[in-house]
C-alpha positions as CSV (number, residue, x, y, z in Angstrom):
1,X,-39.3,21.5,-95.9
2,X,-35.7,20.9,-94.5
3,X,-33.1,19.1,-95.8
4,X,-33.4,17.1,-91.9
5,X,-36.7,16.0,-93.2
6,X,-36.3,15.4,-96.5
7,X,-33.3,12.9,-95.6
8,X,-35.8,11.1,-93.7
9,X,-38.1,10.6,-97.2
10,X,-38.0,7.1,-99.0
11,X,-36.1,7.8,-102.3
12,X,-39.3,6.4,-103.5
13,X,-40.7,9.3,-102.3
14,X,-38.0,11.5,-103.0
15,X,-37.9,11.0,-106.7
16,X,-41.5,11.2,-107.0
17,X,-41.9,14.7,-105.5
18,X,-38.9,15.4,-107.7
19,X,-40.8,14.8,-111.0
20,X,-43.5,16.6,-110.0
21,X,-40.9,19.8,-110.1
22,X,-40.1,20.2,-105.9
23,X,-36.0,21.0,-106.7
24,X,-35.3,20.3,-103.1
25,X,-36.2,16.7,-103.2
26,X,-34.3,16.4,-106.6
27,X,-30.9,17.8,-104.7
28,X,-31.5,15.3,-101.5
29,X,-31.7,12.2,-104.7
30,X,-28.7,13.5,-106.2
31,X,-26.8,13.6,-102.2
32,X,-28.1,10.3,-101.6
33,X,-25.9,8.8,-104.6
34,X,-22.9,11.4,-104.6
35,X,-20.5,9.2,-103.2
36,X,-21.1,7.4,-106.2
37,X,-21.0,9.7,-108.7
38,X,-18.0,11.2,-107.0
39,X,-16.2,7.6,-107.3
40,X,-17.2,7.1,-110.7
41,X,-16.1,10.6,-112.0
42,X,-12.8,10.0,-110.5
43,X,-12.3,7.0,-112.5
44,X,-13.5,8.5,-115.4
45,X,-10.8,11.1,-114.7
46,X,-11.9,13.8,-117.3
47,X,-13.3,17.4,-116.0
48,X,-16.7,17.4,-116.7
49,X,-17.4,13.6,-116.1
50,X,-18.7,14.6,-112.3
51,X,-21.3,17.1,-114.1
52,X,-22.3,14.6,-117.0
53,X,-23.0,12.0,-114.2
54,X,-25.4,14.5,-112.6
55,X,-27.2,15.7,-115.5
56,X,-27.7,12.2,-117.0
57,X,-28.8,11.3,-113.5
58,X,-31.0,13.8,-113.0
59,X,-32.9,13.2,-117.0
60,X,-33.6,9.7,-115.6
61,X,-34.7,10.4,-112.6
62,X,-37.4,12.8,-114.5
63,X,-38.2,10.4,-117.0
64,X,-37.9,6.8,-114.8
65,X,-41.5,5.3,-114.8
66,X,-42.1,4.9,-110.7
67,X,-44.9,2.6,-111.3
68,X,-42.3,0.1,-111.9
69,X,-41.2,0.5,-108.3
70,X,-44.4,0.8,-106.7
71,X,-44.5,-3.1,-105.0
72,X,-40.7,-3.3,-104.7
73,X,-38.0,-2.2,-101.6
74,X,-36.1,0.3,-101.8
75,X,-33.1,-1.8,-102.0
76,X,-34.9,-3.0,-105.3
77,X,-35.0,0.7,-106.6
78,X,-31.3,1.8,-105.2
79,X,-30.0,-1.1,-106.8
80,X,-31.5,0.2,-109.9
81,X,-29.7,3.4,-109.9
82,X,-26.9,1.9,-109.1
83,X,-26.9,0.0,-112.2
84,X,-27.9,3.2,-113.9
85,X,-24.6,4.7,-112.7
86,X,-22.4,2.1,-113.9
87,X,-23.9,1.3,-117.2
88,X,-23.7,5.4,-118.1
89,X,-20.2,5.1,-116.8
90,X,-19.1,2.9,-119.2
91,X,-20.7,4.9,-121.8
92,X,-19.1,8.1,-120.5
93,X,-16.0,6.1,-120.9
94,X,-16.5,4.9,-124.3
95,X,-17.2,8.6,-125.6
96,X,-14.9,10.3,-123.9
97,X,-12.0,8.7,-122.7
98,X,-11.9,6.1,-125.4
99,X,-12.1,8.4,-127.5
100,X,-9.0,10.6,-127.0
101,X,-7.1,7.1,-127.5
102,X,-8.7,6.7,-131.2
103,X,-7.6,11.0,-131.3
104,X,-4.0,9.5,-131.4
105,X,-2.5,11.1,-134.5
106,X,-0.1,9.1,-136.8
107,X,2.7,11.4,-136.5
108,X,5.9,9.9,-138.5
109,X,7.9,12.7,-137.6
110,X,8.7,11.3,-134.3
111,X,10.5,8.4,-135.9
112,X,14.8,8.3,-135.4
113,X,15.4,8.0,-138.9
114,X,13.8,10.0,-142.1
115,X,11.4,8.3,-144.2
116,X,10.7,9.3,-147.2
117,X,7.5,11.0,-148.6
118,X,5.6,8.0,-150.4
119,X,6.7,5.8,-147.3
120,X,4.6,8.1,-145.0
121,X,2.0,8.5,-147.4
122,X,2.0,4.8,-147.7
123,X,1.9,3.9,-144.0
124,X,-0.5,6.2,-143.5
125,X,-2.6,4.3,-146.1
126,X,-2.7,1.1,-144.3
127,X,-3.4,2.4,-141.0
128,X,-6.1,3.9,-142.0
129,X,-8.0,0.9,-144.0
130,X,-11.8,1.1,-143.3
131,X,-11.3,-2.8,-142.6
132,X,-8.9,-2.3,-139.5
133,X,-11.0,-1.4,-136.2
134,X,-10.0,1.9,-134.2
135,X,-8.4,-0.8,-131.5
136,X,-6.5,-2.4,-134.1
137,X,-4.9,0.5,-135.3
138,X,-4.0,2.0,-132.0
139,X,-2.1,-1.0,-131.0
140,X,-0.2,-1.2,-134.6
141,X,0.4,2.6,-133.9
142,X,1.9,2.0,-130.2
143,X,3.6,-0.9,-131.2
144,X,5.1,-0.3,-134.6
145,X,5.6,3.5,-134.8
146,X,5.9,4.5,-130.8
147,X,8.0,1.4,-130.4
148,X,6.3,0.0,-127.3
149,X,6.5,-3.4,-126.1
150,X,3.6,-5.8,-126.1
151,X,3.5,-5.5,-122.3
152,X,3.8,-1.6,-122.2
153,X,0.6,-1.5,-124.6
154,X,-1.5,-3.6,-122.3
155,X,-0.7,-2.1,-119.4
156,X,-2.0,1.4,-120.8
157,X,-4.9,0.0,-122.3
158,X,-5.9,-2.6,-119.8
159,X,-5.9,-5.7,-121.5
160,X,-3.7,-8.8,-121.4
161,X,-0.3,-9.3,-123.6
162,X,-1.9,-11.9,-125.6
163,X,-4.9,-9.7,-126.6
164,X,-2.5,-7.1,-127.8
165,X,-0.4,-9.5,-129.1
166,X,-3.8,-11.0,-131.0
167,X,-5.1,-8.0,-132.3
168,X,-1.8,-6.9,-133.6
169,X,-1.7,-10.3,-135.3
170,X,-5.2,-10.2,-136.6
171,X,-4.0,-6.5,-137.7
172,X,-1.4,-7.2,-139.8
173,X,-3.2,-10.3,-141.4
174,X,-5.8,-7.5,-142.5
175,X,-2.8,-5.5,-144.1
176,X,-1.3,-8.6,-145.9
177,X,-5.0,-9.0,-147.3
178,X,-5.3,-5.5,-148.5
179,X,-1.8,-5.5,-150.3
180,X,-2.3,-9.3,-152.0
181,X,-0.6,-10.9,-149.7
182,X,-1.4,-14.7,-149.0
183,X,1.3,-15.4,-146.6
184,X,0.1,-16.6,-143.0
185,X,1.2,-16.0,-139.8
């Protein structure tokens, strides 16, 4: 078939000649949604994130159970996917882009003044408590050893002031517990 007539195929129909293995129909799902994937990729903004969209994409769209959609629009079944897209989006987010954050290497050598050996050592220690969260300790790094503001921290990680301001708080609280420490904030 062309790709005139398959772009005249309910995505219903589409997806279900594209399980049973017809690649062309498969190609004309994926154009139907690649202004989205193309959006979502850009937010993602990492290389592969187009390609991971895709091939994610295209595992569901082997593996989604049509007899769900049988008695529903197609609006019922696009809407769907769309879901699809954003929910793996997020995920993709989470792994990848999240991720690099958490990659952020305590590196005390970019302090102005020395510190000493046991200082690092000990710094290091209480960053790296089991008890503090990845977020936690990302905003103690940025704030305490990269020297940014409260506001400069929530503007890179997208939160408000106060919740960098909270988790700082509920941070250090965490430290003070592990040392012995009973005084509050």
């Amino acid at each position: 078939m062309s790709n005139e007539i398959y772009g005249q195929i309910p995505l219903y129909n589409l997806i279900e000649l594209s399980q049973s293995g017809d690649r062309d129909a498969l190609l004309e799902v994926i154009n139907k949604f690649k202004p989205l994937i193309l959006k979502l990729s850009r937010k993602l903004s990492y290389e592969e994130s187009e390609t991971d969209l895709i091939i994610l994409f295209i595992q569901m769209v082997q593996s989604l159970k049509l007899n769900k959609f049988a008695n529903v629009s197609e609006g019922a079944l696009v809407n769907y996917l769309f879901i699809f897209f954003k929910n793996k989006s997020v995920d993709l987010f989470r792994k990848f882009v999240l991720k690099k954050t958490e990659e952020l290497e305590l590196n005390l050598d970019i302090l102005q003044y020395n510190i000493d050996i046991d200082t690092q050592l000990f710094v290091g220690e209480l960053l790296n408590l089991t008890t503090l969260t990845a977020h936690q300790r990302l905003i103690l790094k940025k704030s305490y050893i990269l020297e940014y503001s409260d506001i400069e921290i929530a503007k890179t990680l997208n939160i408000s002031r106060q919740a960098v301001n909270r988790t700082k708080n509920r941070a250090i609280q965490t430290i003070r517990e592990y040392l012995g420490l009973s005084i509050q904030l």
